[in-house]
C-alpha positions in Angstrom: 0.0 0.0 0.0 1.0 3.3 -1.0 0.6 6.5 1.2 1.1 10.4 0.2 2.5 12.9 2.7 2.7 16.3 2.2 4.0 18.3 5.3 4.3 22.2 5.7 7.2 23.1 7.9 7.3 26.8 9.4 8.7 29.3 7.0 11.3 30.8 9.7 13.4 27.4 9.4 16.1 27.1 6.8 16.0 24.9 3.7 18.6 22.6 5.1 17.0 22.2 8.7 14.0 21.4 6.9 16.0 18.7 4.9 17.5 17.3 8.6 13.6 17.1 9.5 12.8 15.5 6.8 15.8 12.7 7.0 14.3 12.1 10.5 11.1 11.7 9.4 12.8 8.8 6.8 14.7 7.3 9.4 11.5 6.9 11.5 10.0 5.2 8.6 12.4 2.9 7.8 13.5 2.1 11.5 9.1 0.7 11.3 10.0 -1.6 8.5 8.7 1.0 5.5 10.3 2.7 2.9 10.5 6.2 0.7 9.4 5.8 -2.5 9.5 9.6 -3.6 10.8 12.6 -2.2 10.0 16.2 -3.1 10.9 19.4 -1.6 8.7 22.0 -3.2 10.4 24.7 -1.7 8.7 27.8 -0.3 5.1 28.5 -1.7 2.4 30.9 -0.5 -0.5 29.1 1.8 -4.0 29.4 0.8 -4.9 30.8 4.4 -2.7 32.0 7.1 -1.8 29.3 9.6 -0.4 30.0 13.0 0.4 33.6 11.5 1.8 31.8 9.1 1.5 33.1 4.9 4.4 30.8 3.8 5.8 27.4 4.7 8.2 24.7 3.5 6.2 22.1 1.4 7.6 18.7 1.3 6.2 15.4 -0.3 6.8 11.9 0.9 5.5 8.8 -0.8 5.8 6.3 1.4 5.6 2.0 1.1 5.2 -0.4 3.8 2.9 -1.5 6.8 0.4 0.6 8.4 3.0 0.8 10.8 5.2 2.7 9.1 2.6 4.9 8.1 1.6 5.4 12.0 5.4 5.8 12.8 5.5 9.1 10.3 2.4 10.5 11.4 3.1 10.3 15.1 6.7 12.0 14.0 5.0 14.8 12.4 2.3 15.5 15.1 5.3 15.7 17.9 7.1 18.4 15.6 6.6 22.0 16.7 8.4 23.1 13.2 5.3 21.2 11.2 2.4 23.6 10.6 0.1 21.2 8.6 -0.2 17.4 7.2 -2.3 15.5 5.2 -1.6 12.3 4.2 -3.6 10.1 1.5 -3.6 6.9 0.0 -2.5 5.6 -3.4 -4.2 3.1 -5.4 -1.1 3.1 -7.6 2.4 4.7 -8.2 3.4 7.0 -10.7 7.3 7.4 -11.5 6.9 10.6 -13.0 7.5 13.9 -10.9 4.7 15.7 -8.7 2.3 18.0 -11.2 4.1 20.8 -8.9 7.4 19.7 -9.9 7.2 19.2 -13.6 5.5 22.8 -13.7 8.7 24.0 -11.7 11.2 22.3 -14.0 9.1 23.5 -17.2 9.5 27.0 -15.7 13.0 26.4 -15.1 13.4 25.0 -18.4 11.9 28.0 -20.3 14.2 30.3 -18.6 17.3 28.5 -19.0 16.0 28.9 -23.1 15.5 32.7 -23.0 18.9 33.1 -21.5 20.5 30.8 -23.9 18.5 32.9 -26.9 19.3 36.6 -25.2 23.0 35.6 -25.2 22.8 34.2 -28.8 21.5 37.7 -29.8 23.8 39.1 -27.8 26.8 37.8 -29.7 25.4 38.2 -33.1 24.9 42.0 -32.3 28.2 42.2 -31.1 29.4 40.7 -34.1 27.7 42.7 -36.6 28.9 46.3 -34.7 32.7 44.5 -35.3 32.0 43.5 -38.8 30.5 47.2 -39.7 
């Protein structure tokens, strides 16, 4: 059985504590006989409502394999942790390989811009080279 997570960790913490907390939250899982399947950091993003004076947060996906023990073992992890403003977790009827919606728009953004850089220095260099040829 498959089971989403997706956890939103206060805003003041760093990117790499919130990476620590999330290894924890692995090693729980896998010390209860489970195991990650996928593993997103979705960086920070706006909140639909404001939690705990909260307007941002940390969003983090887990996709997680295993008994319901394991599942039980991450849940009680995340409702002990002060830094973790929100949860839900859901299950899967089956897994996909490919990356979160979220992710593949993030990548296609970073995809596109990576282009128009790579086009504005092409013009760029064919400017320059037309002022030296003229």
């Amino acid at each position: 059985m498959y089971y989403e997570t997706i956890f939103i960790v206060n805003p003041d913490i760093s990117q790499e504590n919130t990476e620590k907390l999330t290894d924890d939250f692995v090693a729980k899982v896998e010390k209860a006989s489970g195991r990650i399947v996928k593993r997103e950091y979705w960086g920070i993003r706006p909140l639909a409502y404001s939690i705990a004076k909260r307007k941002r947060g940390h969003y983090v996906l887990l996709v997680t394999d295993g008994e319901p023990a394991a599942l039980q073992a991450l849940e009680r992890a995340i409702s002990l942790e002060e830094r973790v403003i929100r949860s839900l977790t859901t299950r899967l009827d089956e897994l996909s390989d490919a990356p979160s919606p979220l992710l593949r728009r993030k990548s296609a953004k970073a995809e596109e811009a990576a282009a128009d850089t790579s086009a504005d220095t092409a013009n760029k260099a064919e400017e320059a080279g037309g002022e030296a040829a003229a």
